[in-house]
N, C-alpha and C positions, 0 to 999 in steps of 0.2 A: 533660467527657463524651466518648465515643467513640461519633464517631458511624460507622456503619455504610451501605455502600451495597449495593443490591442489582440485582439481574439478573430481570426480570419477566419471566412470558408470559403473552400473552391468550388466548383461546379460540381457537387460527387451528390448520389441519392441519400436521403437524409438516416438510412437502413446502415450506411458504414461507420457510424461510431454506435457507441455502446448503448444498443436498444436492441430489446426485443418485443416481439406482438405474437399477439393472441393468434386463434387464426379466425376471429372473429372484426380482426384489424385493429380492437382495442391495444393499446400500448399495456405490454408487460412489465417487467421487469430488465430498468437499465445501469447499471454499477460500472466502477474498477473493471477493465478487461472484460466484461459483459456477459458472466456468471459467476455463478460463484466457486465456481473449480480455476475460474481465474487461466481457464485456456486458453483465453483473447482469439478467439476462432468468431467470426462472424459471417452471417447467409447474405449479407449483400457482395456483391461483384465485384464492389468496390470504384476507383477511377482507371480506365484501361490509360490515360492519357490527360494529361493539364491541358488545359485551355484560357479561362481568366478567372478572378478574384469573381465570386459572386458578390460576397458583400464583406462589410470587416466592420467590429463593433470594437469601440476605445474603452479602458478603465483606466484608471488612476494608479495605476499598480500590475507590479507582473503578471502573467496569466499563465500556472505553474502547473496546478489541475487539470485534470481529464475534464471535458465533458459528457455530460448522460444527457441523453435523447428521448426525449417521450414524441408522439405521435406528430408535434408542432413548435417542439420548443427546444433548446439546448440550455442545459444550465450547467454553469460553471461559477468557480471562485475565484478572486485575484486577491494580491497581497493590498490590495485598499479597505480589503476586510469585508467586503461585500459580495454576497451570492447573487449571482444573476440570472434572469430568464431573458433567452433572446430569440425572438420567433425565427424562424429554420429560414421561413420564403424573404425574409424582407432583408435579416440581419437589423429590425429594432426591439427596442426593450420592452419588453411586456411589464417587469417589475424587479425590483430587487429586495434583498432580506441584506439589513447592518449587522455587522454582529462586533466584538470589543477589539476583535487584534485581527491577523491577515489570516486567509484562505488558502493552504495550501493541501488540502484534502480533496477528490474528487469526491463528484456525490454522487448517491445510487439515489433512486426512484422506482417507487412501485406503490399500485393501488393508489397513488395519487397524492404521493406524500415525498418528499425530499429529505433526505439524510446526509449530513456532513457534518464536517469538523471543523474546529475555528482553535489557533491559537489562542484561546480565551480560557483555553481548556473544557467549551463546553461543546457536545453533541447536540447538534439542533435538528429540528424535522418539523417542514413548515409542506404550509398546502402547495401543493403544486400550480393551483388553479391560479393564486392569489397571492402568494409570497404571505401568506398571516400562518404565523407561529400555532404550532399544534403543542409540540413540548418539547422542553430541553432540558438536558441530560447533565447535570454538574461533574467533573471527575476533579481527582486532586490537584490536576493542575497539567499545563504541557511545560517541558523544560529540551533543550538540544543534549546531545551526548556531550558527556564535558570527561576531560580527562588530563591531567601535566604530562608535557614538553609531546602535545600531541600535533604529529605530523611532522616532530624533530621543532616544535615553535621553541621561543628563548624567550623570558628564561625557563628553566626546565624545572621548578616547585611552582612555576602560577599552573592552575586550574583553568582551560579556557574550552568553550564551547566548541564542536565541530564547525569549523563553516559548511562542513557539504552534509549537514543533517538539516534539508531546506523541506522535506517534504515530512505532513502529519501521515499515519492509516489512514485508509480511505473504508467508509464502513461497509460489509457486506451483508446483504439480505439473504435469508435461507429459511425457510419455513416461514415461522411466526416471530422470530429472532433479527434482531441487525446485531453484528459483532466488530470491534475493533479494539486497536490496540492504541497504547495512550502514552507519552511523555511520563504520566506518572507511573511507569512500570509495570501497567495493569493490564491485564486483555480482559474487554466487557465485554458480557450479553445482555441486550436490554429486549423487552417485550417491544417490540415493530412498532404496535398499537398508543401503547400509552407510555414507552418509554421506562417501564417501571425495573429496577433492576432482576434477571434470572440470575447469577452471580458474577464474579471476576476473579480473574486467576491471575498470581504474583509471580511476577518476572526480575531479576536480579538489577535491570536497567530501563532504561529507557526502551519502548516500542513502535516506532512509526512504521513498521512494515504492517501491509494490508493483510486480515487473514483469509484463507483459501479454507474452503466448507466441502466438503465430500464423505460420502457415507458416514453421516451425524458425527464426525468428524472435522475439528478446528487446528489449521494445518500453520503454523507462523513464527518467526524467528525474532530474537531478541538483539538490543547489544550486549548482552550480557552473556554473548556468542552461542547460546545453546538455540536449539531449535524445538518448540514442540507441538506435539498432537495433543489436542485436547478434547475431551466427550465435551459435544454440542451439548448436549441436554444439564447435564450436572457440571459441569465448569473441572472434574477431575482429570488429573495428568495421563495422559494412557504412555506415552515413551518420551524423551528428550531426546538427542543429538547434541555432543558437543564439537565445536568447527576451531578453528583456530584462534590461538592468542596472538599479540605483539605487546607483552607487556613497558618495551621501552619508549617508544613513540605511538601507540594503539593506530598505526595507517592501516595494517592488515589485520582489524576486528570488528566484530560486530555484522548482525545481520540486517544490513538495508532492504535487501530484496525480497519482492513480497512472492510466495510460492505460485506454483503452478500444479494442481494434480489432475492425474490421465492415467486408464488404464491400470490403474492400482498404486502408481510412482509419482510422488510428490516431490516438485523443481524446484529450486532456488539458486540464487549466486550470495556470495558471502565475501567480505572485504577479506579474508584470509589469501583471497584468487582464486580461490575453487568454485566449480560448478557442482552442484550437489545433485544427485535422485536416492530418492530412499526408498525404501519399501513402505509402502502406506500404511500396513495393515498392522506389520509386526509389531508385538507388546512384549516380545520377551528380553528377559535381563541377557548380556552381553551377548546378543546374537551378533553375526556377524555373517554377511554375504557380499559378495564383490562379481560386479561386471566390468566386466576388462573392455572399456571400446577403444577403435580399434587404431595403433600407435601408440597407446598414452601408458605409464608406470606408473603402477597401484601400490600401494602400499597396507598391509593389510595393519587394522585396529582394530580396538573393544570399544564397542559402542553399542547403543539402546538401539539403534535401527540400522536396517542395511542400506549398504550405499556405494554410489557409484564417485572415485573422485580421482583425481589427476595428484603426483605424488607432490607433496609442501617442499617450500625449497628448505637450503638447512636451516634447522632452529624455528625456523617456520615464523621467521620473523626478516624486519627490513631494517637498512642500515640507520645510523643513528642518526643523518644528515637527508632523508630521502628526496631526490629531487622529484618536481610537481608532476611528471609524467607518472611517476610511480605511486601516485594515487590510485586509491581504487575504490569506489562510490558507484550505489546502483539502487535500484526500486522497482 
């Protein structure tokens, strides 16, 4: 049998997933967490209470992606490889974009134009209006985190992909820029407009966490466990952050989750088990500042930016056999 998955909506105003508007009523700008500081803060009210299924629309494939909201439409991706538009009032298809392999990237939208990612390895950005391709974006390719005897698997010299590396970056708009991060280890800036490359910054591993933009600032974590800030404008390093290894099983490494900045302090979580805030701003070599909240044992280190973190258990690593609870996977 085939089975089919689908994409629900409840009764809730169309203002509660990731859209914003002019105050003219035209549709702004809708992405990942619905800015690009990636605060996921939004001005509708939300659902005070369930009531029924408005509508629910099927694909051929998981439905794994966020969707972005323009003024009528929700478009989302599923693993059938297809971007969809699905108008808000009815829950039918207005149109879709194919693209080579599955959708596991939310798209942002602005000015009228759709931005995602497609395991195909490429960045696409098609009309909004019409699903017709404007330009797309080739990168070197997307690939899962791969690593031996990972998550304690057997035998322990095979090389085998992560199974909970399911999600690509999702791209973020900021100025005149969309930026993400890519399977081939790269973080891109590409011109909004025509797709053209502004540069790309080399990362030790693979990148599928989303980046977080705040004061010309590119805020994003690798698996290649370091975290960094990057100048929006020139594609250079301004500080790193390094988080935890597990060189014998890698379950506690690498960075999945995509940041959060507010207030000057950039959020993330890391397969280490820590919850991260840093100082956003700081560029200096081995600063070091610690907020102590409140219960938790710090531990103080040398590192490129300050931060807030809950003390590593010993060795700061898991046992050689870890059972499936003690996974840790996020985004």
């Amino acid at each position: 049998m085939k089975t089919l998955f689908l994409l629900a909506s409840f009764l809730v105003p169309a203002a509660t997933l990731a859209q914003n508007k002019t105050s003219s009523g035209v549709s702004g700008t809708g992405m990942f967490r619905g800015n690009p500081q990636h605060t996921a803060v939004y001005d509708s009210t939300g659902v005070p209470a369930f009531h029924k299924i408005k509508w629910k629309f099927h694909t051929p494939g998981f439905v794994i992606s966020s969707p972005a909201i323009d003024t009528s439409t929700a478009y989302v991706g599923s693993t059938d490889g297809n971007l969809y538009a699905v108008n808000l009032a009815t829950g039918e298809q207005k149109w879709k974009f194919a693209t080579e392999a599955r959708i596991t990237s939310s798209p942002a939208i602005e000015r009228g134009t759709v931005y995602f990612l497609s395991y195909d390895g490429k960045l696409y950005a098609v009309d909004a209006s019409n699903g017709k391709l404007k330009w797309k974006f080739q990168t070197a390719g997307q690939r899962r985190f791969i690593a031996k005897h990972i998550h304690g698997s057997l035998p322990e010299a095979e090389t085998m992909p992560d199974p909970f590396d399911f999600y690509l970056s999702s791209p973020t708009l900021s100025g005149e820029a969309v930026y993400f991060g890519s399977g081939d280890g790269n973080i891109y800036s590409l011109d909004a407009a025509s797709g053209k490359l502004n540069w790309k910054f080399t990362t030790g591993n693979v990148v599928h966490a989303s980046p977080a933009v705040a004061n010309r600032t590119v805020y994003i974590g690798s698996w290649d466990s370091y975290f960094y800030a990057i100048d929006a404008a020139t594609g250079k390093e301004k500080w790193r952050f390094k988080t935890g290894v597990d060189p014998d099983t890698h379950n506690q490494e690498g960075i999945q989750s995509s940041a959060a900045v507010a207030d000057g302090i950039v959020y993330f979580g890391c397969r280490d088990s820590n919850f991260y805030a840093l100082d956003a701003s700081t560029d200096r070599k081995n600063g070091v500042s610690i907020i102590k909240a409140p219960g938790s044992s710090l531990r103080r280190r040398s590192t490129t930016a300050k931060f807030i973190s809950p003390r590593p258990t010993a060795k700061n690593s898991m046992p050689s056999k870890p059972k499936p609870k003690e996974r840790q996977f996020c985004h």
